[in-house]
N, C-alpha and C positions, 0 to 999 in steps of 0.2 A: 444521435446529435448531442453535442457536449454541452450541460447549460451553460446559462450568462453566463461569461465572464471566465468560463473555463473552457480552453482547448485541446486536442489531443496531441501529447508529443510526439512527432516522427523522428526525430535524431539528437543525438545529443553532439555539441562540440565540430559539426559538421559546419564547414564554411558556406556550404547553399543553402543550412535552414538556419531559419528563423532563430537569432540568442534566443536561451531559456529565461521568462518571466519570473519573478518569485515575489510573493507579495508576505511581507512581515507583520504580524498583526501585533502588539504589544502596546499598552498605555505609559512605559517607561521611555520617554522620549530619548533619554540618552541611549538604550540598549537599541534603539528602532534604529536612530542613525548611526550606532556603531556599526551592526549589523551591516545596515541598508551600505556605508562605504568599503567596509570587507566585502561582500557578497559582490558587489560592482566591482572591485580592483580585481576580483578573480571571474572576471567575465560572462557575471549575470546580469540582466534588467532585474531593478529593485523596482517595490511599488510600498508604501508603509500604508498603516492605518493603524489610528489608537485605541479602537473598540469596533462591536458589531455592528455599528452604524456606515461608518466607515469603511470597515472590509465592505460592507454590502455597494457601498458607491462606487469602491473602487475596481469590485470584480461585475458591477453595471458597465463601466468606462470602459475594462480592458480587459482580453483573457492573460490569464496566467497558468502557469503549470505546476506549480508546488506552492501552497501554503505552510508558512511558519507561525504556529498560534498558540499565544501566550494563554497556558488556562486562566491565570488571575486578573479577569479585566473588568472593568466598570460596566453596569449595566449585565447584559449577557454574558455569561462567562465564557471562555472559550471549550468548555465541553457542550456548552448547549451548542454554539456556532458550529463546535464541529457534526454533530449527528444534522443541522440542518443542512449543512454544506453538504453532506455524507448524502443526504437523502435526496438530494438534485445532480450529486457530481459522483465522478470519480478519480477526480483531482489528486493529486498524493496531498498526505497536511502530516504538518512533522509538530507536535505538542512541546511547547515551553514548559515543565513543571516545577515544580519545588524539589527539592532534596527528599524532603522527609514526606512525599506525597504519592505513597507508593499507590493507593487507592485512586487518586488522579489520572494515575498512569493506567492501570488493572481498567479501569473505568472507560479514560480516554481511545485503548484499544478496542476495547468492545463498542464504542461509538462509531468506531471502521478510522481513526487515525492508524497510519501505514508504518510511524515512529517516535520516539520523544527524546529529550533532550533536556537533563534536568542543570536547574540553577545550582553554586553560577556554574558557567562551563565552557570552553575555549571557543574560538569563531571558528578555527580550523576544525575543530570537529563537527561542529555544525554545518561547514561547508560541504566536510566529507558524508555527511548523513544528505544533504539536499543530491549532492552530485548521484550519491547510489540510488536514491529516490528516481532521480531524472533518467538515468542512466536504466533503472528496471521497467519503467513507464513506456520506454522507448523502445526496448527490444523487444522480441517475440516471443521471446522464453529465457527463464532466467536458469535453466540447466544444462545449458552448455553445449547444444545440442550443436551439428555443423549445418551449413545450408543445404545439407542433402536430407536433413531430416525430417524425417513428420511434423506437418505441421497444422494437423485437425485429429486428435484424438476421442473416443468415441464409447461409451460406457454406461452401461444401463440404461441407452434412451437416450441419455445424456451430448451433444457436441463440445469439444471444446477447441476453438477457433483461435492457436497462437499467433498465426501470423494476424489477422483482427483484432484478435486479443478480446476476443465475444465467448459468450458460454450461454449456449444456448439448450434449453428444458426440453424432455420427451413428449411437452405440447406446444413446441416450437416458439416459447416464450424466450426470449431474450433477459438473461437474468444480471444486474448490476454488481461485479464484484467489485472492493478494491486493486490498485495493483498488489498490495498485499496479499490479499487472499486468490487472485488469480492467479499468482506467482506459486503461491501453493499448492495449488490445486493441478497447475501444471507439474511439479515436483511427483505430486503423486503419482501421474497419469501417465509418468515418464517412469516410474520406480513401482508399476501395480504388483500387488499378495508379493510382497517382503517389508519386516517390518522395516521402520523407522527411525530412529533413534532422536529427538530432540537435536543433540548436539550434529545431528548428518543433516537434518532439513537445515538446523539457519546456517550449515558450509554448502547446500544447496543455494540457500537464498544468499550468498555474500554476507554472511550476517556476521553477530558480533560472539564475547564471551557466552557458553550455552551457561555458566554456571550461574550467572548473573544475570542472563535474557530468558530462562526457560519458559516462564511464564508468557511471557509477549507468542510465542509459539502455538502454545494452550488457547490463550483469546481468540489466535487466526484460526485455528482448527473449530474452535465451540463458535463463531462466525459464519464457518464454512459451512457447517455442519447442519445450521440454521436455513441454508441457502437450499442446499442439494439433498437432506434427508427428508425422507416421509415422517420419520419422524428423530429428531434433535436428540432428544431423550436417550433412545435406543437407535443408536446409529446402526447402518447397515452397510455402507457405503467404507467410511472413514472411522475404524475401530480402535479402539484405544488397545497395549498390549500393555499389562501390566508390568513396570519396570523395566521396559525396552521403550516404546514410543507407541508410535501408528501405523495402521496398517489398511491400508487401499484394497479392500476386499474384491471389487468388482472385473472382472476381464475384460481389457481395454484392448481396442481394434487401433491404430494407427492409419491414417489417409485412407481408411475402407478397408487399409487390406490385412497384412497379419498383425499377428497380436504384439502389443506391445512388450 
């Protein structure tokens, strides 16, 4: 079950579901309404709020499927909002930062925000970061797979549930990823024992420059890694290859039957 105020997206741009929600969080009221009339000219529902109080009313009133959250706000900032939002949801939230806020960011990702978006910086790109958001939320796997493919992978114990989009533990515990980190983790599970490369997962994941994002990559793996190892430290599962990338140690089953 999605908490308050957050829903799960089934489709994006589809005429029989439901427009996609976005709720802006920013105390700069002119960037909240600039936002909020771009984001709506291109065929979203906007919802604003000026701080954490607000967000909190607004996602009481309404679900939504993507937050936009400014880290510098009055009261709460938006990294505390985002690790408590983080810790009830798993909403996509795309980070407002600073320029010079590289720490914000490093930070903001390890809180389980899914992207950021540093000041100032164009509406259209911001559109285009919500849309990919919306867009990987909604599918079942973001590797490309056709609809004849597997779509419950299976690994050390481990389920992982694309069409659900669930991942569920070796004691049948049900575990919260973001769409970020589930999106990776499906990567892996599709790509198992060969490494990785930084710059091949984020052209897995539609991402952006690796020479400029590698780090964001690094946070969702040390996240992951948090989730699925015994122990974080000394991973077993998700290995790091020095000077190549990652590598998916464990032998994965597809729908029960051969190996991935």
């Amino acid at each position: 079950m999605p908490a308050a105020g957050v829903r799960e997206v089934t489709a994006i741009m589809s005429p029989e579901e439901p427009v996609p929600r976005v709720l802006v969080v920013d105390d700069d009221r002119e960037i909240r309404e600039r936002l909020s009339r771009f984001l709506s000219a291109h065929g979203l529902v906007v919802s604003e709020a000026a701080d954490g109080r607000e967000m909190a009313a607004q996602l009481q009133r309404e679900a939504v499927d993507l937050v936009v959250l400014d880290v510098m706000l009055p009261g709460s900032d938006g990294l505390t909002l985002c690790r408590q939002l983080r810790a009830q949801s798993s909403v996509p939230i795309i980070l407002l930062t600073a320029l010079e806020g590289e720490s914000d960011r490093i930070v903001g990702l390890e809180l389980g925000a899914d992207d950021y978006v540093t000041k100032p910086f164009s509406p259209r790109e911001l559109l285009a970061r919500v849309r990919a958001q919306l867009r990987r939320a909604a599918m079942p796997s973001t590797a490309g797979g056709s609809p004849a493919a597997p779509s419950i992978f299976r690994f050390a114990g481990w389920s992982l549930d694309l069409a659900r989009r669930t991942l569920v533990s070796p004691d049948g515990i049900l575990v919260v990823l973001t769409s970020s980190e589930f999106d990776l983790l499906a990567v892996f599970a599709e790509n198992p024992q060969r490494a990785l490369g930084r710059e091949q997962l984020l052209a897995f994941l539609h991402g952006r420059d690796a020479s400029q994002f590698d780090r964001s990559i690094d946070v969702h793996v040390s996240r992951l890694r948090r989730k699925i190892e015994a122990d974080p430290q000394r991973p077993e599962l998700i290995k790091t290859i020095r000077n190549e990338g990652y590598f998916f140690s464990p032998r994965v089953e597809a729908d029960g039957g051969a190996p991935a």
